[in-house]
C-alpha positions in Angstrom: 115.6 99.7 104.5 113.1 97.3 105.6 109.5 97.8 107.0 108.7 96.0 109.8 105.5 96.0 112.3 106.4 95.5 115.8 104.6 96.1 119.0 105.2 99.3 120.7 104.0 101.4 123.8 102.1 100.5 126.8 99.2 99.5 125.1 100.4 97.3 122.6 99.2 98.3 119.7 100.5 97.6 116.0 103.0 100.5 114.6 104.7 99.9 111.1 108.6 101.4 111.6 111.3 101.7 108.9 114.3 100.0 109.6 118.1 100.3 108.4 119.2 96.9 109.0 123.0 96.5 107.7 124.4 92.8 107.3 127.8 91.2 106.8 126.8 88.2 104.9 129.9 86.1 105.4 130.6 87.1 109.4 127.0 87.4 110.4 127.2 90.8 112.0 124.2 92.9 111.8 123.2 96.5 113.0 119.3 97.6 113.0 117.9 100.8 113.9 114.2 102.7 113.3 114.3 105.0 111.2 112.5 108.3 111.9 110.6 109.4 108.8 110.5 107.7 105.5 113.5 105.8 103.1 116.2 108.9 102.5 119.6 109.5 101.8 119.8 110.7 105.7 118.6 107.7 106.9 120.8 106.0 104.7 124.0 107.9 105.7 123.0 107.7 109.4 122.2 104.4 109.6 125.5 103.5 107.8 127.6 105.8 109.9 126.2 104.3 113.1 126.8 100.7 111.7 130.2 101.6 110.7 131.2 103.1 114.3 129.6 99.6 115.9 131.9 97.6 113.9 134.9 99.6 114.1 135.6 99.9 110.4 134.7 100.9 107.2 134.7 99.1 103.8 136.6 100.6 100.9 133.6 100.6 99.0 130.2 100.6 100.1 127.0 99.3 97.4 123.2 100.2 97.9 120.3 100.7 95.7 119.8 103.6 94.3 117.5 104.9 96.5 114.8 105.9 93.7 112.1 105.6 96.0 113.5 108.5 98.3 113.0 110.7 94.8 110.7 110.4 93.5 108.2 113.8 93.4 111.3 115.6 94.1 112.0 119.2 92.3 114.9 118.8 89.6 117.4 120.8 91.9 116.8 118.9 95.0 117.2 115.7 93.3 120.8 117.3 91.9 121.4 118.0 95.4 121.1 114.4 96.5 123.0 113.1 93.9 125.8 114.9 95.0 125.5 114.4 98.4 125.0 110.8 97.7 128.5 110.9 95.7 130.5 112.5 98.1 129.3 109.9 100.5 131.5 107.3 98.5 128.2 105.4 97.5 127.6 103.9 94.5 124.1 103.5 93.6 123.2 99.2 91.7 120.4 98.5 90.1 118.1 95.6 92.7 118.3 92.9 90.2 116.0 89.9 91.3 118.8 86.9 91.4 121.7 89.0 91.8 123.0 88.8 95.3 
């Protein structure tokens, strides 16, 4: 997810947003779309769903961080909770290695 300052409302003034942005390197097709609240496994699986549906079809695999950020200061059975949840999903978390893309 990326954070992004755009201009919103009628007045114009600066907002930072979240953003899911989802990119097929090779093709070039890209989904985008704010995010409501903060970097989570929600916004992760929503964002991905609705960037699946757009293209019409869904990788056998699919690779992300490991969405450390969205636990950190979380209680231990919460964070269990979002490991599994994350799991089922079919994700499998990579380390962001600088270089490795």
């Amino acid at each position: 997810m990326e954070e992004n300052s755009c201009k919103t409302g009628a007045v114009h003034k600066w907002q930072r947003h979240w953003l899911y942005h989802f990119l097929l390197v090779y093709s070039g097709w890209e989904h985008a779309e704010v995010v409501l609240g903060r970097e989570s496994f929600s916004a992760l699986a929503t964002g991905l769903q609705n960037a699946l549906w757009g293209l019409g079809a869904g990788p056998h695999e699919h690779r992300s961080d490991s969405l450390s950020a969205a636990f950190t200061n979380l209680a231990a059975e919460a964070k269990e909770d979002l490991t599994r949840r994350y799991e089922r999903g079919a994700l499998r978390p990579f380390p962001d290695l600088a270089g490795d893309a």
